[in-house]
N, C-alpha and C positions, 0 to 999 in steps of 0.2 A: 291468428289461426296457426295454429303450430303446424310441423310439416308432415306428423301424422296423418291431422285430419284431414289434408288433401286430398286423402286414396281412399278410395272408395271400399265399400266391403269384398268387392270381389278379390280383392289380391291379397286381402288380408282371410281371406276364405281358402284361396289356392295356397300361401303359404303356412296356414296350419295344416293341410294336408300334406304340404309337402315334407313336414318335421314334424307333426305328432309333441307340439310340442306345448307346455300349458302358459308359456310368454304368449306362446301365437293364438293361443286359444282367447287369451283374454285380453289379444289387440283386435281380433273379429270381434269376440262380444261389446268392445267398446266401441269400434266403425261402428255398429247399430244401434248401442246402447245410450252415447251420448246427446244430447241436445245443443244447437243441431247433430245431424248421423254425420258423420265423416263423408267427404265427395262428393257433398251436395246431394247426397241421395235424398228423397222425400222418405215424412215420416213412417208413410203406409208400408211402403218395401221395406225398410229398418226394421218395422215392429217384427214382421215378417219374417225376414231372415235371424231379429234375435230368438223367437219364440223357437226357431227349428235348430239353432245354432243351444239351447238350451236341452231339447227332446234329444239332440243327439248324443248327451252325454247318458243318457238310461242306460240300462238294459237291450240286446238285439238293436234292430234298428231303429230310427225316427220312424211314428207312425205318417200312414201315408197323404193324411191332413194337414199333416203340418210342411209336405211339400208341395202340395197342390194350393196350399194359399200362396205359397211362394209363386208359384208357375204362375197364378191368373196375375199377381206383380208384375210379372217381366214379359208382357205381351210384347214383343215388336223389338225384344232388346236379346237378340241371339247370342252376343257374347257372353250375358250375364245368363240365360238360360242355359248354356254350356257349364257354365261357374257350376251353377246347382245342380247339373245329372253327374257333373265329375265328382260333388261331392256324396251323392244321391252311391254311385257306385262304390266310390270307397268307404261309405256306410256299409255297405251288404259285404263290401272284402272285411273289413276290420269285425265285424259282427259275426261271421263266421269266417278265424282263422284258417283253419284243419283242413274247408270245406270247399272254400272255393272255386272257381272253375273259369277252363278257358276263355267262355264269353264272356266273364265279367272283366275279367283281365282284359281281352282283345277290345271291349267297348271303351275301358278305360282307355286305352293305349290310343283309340281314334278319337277320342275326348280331347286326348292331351297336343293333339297337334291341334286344333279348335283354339286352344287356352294359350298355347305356347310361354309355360313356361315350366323353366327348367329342373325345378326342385318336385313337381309334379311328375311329369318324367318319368326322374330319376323315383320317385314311390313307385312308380304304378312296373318301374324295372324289376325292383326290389319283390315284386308281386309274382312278375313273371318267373322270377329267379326262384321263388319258392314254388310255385306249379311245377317247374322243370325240376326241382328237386325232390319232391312231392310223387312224383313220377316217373323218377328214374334214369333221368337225362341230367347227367351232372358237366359235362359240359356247357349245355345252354344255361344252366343253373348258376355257373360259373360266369358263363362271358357279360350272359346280364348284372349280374352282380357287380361284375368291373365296372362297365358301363355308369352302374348309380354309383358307386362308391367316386371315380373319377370326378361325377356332379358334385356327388356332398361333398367333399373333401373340397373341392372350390368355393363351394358356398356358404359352407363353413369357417372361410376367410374372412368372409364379410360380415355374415351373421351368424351369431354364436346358436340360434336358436335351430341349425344343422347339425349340431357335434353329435347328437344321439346319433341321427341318419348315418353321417360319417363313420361315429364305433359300429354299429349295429353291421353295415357292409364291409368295414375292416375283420372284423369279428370271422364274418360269412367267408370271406374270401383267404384268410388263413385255414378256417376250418375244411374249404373246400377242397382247398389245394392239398391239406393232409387227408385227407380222402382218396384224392388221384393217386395218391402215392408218394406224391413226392413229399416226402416230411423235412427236407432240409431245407428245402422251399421254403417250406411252410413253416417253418421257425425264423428263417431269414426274412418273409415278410413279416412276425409280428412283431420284428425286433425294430424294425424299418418303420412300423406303424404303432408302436408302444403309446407317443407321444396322445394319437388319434383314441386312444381306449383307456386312458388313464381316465379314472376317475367311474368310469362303467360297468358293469358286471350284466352278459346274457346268459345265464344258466340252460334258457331253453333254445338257445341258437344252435 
């Protein structure tokens, strides 16, 4: 058994949320997809989580069937029901960018200490950074920004499958700081963070 299969779908669920990334998308599909599931999961939960890990790449969100087979799965296993309403939330953020709003952000945020872990977090940062921004508070739009960027940028050391998170909050945090005013700043950090946004392009950042 390779050292993959050890880990079970859930962290391989939390780590494609927390990078957006299609490495990590198609290390969850494979936690459920293979024979045996990864982590000793039984088949039933597997099929489960692949069928809703599949609906969620549509259009808008996964319909709401394909989370409620998941839910009657994880009776009695709270940390994995956490798993799937963090993912369940950042369905409804990512489905509608433009739109979202304080409660889903603030659920996420009480989610993420449930899961504890970090590249989650640092997303659901990146969330609030864009509500604050969204809205007019460009400070808190700022500070949260640092915040994740500080995560990805660590964890981006480890696993390459962060560098997006890592440019995307570099991106944010030069463009914000030229905002504030200060433009030499803000030249000075992207010269400082060149390395972190090589190879990226956000047109709509």
């Amino acid at each position: 058994m390779t050292s993959k299969a050890k880990i079970a779908w859930p962290q391989w669920v939390l780590r494609y949320i927390a990078s957006d990334d299609k490495e990590a998308y198609s290390d969850a599909i494979w936690s459920v997809g293979g024979s045996p599931p990864w982590g000793g999961v039984s088949y039933e939960e597997a099929e489960a989580i692949y069928r809703l890990l599949e609906e969620y790449l549509g259009p808008g969100t996964a319909k709401a069937r394909f989370y409620n087979v998941v839910r009657a799965r994880l009776k009695n296993l709270p940390e994995r029901q956490a798993v799937l309403e963090l993912f369940m939330v950042n369905d409804q953020i990512t489905s509608t960018p433009d739109t979202y709003g304080a409660d889903e952000v603030a659920r996420g945020m009480a989610l993420c200490k449930k899961v504890k872990h970090d590249g989650v977090l640092g997303t659901f940062l990146c969330y609030q950074s864009g509500l604050a921004y969204r809205n007019g508070n460009l400070p808190e739009a700022m500070q949260a920004n640092w915040q994740a960027l500080q995560i990805f940028l660590r964890l981006a050391d480890g696993d390459p499958v962060y560098a997006k998170r890592a440019a995307q909050c570099s991106q944010n945090a030069v463009s914000y700081l030229a905002l504030s005013g200060d433009r030499e700043a803000a030249l000075r950090l992207r010269d400082k963070l060149a390395p972190v946004l090589e190879g990226f392009t956000f047109s709509d950042e």
